[in-house]
KEVOZA-77431 format. One line per 3 residues: number of its first residue (from 1); their letters; for each residue x, y, z of N, C-alpha, C. Coordinates in nm, 4 decimals. Example, Ala and Ser with C-alpha at 12.3 -4.5 7.8 and 13.67 -1.06 7.14 Angstrom:
! residues 2
1	as	1.3190/-0.5690/0.7800/1.2300/-0.4500/0.7800/1.3200/-0.3300/0.7800 | 1.2850/-0.2250/0.7080/1.3670/-0.1060/0.7140/1.2900/0.0030/0.7870
//
This chain:
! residues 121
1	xxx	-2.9689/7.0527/-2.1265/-2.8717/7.1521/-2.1674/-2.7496/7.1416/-2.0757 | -2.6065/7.1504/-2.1648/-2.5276/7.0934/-2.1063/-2.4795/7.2684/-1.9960 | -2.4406/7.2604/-1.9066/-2.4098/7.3706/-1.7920/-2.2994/7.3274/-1.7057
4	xxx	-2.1588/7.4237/-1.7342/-2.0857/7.3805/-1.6285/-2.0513/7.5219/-1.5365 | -2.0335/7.5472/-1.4607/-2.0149/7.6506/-1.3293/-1.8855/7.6094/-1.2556 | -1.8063/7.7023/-1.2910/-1.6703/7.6597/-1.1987/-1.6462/7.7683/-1.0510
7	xxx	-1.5996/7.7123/-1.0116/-1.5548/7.8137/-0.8548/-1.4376/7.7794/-0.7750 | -1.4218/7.8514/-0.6807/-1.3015/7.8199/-0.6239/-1.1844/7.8803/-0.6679 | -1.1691/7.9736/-0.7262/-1.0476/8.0699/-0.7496/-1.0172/8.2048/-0.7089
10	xxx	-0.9393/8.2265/-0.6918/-0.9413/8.3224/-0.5256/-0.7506/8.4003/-0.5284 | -0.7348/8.4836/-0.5241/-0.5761/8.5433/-0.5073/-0.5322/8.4947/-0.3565 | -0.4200/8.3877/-0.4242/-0.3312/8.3490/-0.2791/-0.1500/8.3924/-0.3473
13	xxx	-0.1140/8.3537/-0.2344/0.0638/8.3920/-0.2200/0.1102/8.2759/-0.2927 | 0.2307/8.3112/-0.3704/0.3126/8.1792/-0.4130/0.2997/8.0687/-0.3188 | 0.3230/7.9836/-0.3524/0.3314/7.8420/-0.2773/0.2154/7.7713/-0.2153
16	xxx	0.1300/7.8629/-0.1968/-0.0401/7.8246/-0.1980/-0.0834/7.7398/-0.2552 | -0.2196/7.6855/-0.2208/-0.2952/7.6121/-0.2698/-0.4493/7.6140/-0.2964 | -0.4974/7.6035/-0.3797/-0.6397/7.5651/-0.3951/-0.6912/7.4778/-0.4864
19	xxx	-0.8360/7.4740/-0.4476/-0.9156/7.3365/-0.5503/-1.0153/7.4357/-0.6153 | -1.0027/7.4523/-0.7608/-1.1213/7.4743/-0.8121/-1.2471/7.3141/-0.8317 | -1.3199/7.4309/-0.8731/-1.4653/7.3092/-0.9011/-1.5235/7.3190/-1.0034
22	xxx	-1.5905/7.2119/-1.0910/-1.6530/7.2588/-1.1720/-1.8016/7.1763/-1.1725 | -1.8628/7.2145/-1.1663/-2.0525/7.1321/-1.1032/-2.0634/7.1380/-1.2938 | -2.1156/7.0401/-1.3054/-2.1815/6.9718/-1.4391/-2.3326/6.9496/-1.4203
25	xxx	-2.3729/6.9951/-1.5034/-2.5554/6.9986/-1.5123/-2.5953/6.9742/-1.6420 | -2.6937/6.8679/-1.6901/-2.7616/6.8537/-1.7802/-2.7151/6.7038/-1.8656 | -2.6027/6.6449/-1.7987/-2.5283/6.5465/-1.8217/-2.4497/6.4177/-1.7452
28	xxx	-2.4453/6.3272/-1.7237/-2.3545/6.2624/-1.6124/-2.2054/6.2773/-1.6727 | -2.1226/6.2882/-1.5972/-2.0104/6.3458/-1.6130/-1.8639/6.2421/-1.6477 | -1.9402/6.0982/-1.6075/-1.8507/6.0047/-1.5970/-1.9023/6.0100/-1.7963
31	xxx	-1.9502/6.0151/-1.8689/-1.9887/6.0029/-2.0191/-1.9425/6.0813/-2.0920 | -1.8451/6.2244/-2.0536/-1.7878/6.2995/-2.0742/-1.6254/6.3325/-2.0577 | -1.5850/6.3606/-2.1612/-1.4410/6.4264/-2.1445/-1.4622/6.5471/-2.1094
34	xxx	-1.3771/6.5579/-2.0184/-1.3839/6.6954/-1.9313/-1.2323/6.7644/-1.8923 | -1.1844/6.8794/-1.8572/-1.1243/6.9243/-1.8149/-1.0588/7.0780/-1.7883 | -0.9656/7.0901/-1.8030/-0.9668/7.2974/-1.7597/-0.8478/7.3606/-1.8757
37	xxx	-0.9140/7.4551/-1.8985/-0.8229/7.5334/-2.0159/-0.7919/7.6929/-1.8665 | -0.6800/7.7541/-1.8876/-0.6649/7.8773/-1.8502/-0.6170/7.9784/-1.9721 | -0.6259/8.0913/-1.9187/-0.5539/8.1931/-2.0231/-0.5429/8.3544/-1.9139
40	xxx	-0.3991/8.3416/-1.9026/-0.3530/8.4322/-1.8421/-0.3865/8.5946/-1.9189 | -0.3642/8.7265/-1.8953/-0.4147/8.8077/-1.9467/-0.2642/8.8401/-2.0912 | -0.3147/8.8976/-2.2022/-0.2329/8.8887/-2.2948/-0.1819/8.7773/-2.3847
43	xxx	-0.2039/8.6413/-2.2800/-0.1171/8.5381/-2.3161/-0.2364/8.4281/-2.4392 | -0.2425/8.3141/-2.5151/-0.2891/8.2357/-2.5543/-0.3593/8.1273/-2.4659 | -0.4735/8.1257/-2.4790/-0.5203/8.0214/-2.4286/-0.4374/7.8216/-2.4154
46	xxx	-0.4469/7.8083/-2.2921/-0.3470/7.7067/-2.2570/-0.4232/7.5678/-2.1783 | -0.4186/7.4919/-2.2408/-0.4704/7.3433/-2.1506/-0.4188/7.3339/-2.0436 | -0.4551/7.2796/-1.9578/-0.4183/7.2433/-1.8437/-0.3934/7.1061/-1.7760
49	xxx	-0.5290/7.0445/-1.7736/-0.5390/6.8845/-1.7504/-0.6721/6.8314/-1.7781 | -0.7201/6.7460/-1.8575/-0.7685/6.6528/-1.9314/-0.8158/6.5229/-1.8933 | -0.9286/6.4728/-1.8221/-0.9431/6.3654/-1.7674/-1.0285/6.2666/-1.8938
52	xxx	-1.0288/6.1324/-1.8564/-1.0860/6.0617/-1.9648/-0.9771/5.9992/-2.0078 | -0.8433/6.0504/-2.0988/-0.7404/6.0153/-2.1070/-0.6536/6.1064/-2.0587 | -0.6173/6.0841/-1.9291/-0.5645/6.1738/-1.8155/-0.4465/6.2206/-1.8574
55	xxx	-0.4155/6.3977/-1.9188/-0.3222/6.4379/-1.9370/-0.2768/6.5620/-1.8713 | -0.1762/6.6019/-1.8492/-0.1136/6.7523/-1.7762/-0.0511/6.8027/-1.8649 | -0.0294/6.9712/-1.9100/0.0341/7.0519/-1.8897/0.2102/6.9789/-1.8098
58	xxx	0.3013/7.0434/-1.9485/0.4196/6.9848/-1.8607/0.4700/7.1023/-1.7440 | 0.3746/7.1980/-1.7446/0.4249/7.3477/-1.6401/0.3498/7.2930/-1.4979 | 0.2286/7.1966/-1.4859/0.1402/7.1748/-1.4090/0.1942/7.0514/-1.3650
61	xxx	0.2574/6.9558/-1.3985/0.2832/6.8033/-1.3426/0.3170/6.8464/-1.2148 | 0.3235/6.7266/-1.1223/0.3632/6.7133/-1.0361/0.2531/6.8184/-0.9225 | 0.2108/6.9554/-0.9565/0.1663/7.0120/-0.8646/-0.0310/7.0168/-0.9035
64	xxx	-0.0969/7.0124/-0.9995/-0.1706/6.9735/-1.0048/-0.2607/6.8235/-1.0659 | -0.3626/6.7907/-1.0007/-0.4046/6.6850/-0.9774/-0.5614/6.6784/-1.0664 | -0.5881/6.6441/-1.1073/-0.7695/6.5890/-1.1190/-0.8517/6.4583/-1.0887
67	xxx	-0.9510/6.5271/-1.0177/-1.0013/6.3935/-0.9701/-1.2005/6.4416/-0.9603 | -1.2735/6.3475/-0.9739/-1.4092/6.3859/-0.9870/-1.4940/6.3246/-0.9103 | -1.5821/6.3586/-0.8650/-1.7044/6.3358/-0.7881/-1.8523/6.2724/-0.8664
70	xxx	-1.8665/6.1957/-0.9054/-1.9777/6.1433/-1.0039/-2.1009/6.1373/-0.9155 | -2.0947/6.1235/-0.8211/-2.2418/6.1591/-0.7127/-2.2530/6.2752/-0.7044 | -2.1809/6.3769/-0.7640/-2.2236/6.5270/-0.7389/-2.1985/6.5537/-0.8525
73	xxx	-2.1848/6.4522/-0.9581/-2.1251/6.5383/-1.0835/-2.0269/6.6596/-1.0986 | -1.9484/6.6720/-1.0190/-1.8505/6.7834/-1.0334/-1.6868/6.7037/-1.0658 | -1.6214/6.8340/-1.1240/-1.5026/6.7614/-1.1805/-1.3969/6.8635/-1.0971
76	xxx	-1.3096/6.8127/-1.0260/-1.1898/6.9328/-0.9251/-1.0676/6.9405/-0.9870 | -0.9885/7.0496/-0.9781/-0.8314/7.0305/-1.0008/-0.7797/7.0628/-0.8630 | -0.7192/7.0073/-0.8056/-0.6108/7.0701/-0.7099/-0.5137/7.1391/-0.7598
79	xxx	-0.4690/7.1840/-0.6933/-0.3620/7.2750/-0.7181/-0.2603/7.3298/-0.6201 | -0.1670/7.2725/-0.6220/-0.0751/7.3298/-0.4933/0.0311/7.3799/-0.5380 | 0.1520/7.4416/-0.4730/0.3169/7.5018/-0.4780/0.2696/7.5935/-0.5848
82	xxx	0.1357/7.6563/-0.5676/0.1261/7.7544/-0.7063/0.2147/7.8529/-0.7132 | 0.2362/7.8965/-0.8515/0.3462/8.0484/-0.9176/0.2629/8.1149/-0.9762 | 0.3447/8.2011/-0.9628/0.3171/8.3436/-0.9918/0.2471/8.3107/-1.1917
85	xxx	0.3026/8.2681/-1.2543/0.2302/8.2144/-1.3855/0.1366/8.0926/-1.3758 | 0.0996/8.0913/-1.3074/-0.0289/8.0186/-1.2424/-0.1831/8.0805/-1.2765 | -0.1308/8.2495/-1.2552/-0.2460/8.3538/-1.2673/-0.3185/8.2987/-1.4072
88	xxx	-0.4223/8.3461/-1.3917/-0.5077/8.3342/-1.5243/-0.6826/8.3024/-1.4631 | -0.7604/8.2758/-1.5696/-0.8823/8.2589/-1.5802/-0.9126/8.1070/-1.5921 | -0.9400/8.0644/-1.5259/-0.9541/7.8462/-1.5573/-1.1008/7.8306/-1.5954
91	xxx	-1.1257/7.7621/-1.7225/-1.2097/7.7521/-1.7431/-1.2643/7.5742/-1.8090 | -1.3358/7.5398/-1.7022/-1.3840/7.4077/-1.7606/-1.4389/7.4146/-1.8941 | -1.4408/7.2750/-1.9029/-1.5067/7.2192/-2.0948/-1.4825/7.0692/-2.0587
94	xxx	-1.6243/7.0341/-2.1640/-1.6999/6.9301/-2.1447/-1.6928/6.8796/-2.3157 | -1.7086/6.7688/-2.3253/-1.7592/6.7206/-2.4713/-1.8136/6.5693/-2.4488 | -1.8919/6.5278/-2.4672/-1.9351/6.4191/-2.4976/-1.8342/6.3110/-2.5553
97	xxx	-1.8144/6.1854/-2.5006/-1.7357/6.1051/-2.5085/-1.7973/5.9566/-2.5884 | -1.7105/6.0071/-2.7372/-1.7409/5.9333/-2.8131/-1.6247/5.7424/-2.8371 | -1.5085/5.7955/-2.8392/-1.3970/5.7468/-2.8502/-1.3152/5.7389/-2.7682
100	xxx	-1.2136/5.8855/-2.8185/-1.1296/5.9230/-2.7414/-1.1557/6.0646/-2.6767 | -1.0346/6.1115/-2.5543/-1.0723/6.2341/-2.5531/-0.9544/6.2803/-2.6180 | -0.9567/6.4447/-2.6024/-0.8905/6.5070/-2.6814/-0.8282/6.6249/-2.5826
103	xxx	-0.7156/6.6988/-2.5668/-0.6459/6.7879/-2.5259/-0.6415/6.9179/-2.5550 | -0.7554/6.9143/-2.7159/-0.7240/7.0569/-2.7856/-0.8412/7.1257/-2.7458 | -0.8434/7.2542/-2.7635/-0.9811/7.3369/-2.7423/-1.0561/7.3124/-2.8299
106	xxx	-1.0045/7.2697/-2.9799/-1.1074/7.2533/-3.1031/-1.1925/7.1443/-3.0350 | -1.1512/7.0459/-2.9768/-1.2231/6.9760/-2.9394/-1.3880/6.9255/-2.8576 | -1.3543/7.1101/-2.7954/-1.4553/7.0886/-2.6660/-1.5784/7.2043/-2.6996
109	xxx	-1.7066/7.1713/-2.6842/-1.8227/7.2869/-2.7286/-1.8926/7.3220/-2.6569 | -1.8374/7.2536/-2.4757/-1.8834/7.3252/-2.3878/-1.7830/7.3648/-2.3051 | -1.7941/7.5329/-2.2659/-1.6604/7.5607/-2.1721/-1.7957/7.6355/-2.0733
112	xxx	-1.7078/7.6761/-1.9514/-1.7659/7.7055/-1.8603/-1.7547/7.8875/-1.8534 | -1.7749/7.9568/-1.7874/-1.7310/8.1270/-1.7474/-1.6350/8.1283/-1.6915 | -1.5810/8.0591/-1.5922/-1.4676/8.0774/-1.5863/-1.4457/8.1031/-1.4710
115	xxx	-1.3038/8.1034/-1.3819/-1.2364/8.1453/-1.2326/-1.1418/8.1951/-1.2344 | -1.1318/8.2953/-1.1192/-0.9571/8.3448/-1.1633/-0.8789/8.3289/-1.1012 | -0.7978/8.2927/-1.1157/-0.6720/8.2805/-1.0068/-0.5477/8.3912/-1.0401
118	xxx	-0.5529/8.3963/-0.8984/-0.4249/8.5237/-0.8798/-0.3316/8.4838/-0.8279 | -0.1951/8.4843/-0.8399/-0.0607/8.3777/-0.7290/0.0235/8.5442/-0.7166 | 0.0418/8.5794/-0.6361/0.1343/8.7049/-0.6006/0.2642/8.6145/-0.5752
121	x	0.3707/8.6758/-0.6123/0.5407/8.6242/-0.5341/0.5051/8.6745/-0.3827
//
């Protein structure tokens, strides 16, 4: 059973930084498209970054990163020079990697619970 658990989100000050995590269970992770959706409160759910066929968010370039751990099965985003629209809930998703990967939420049938991040000005 596929299980992902994210952590690492935490209220910091603009310009801050952190790494969420996301631990993968029930699957090896390198066989999977993986990556993080957020959704700020009110707002539409929003991609973020996309590994497999490595894509960003054009609000996220430059300041966040993905990179994964296949001996621990976990998948990270960095995240640095965060803003204040940064805030939101990040939530990993997983899909089995058939082809290609994909960027959309239709895409993915495993998401995780989720982390929150808070960026104060």
């Amino acid at each position: 059973q596929v299980q992902l658990v994210e952590s690492g989100g935490y209220s910091v000050q603009g310009g801050g930084s952190l790494r969420l995590s996301c631990a993968a269970s029930g699957y090896t992770i390198s066989n999977y498209c993986m990556g993080w959706f957020r959704q700020a409160p009110g707002k539409e759910r929003e991609g973020v970054a996309f590994i497999g066929a490595t894509t960003y968010a054009d609000s996220v370039k430059g300041r966040f990163t993905l990179s994964q751990d296949n001996a621990k099965n976990t998948l990270y985003l960095e995240m640095s020079n965060l803003k204040p629209e940064d805030t939101g809930t990040y939530y990993c998703v997983a899909e089995p990697r058939a082809s290609e990967c994909y960027s959309g939420s239709w895409f993915y049938n495993h998401w995780g619970q989720g982390t929150r991040v808070t960026v104060s000005s």
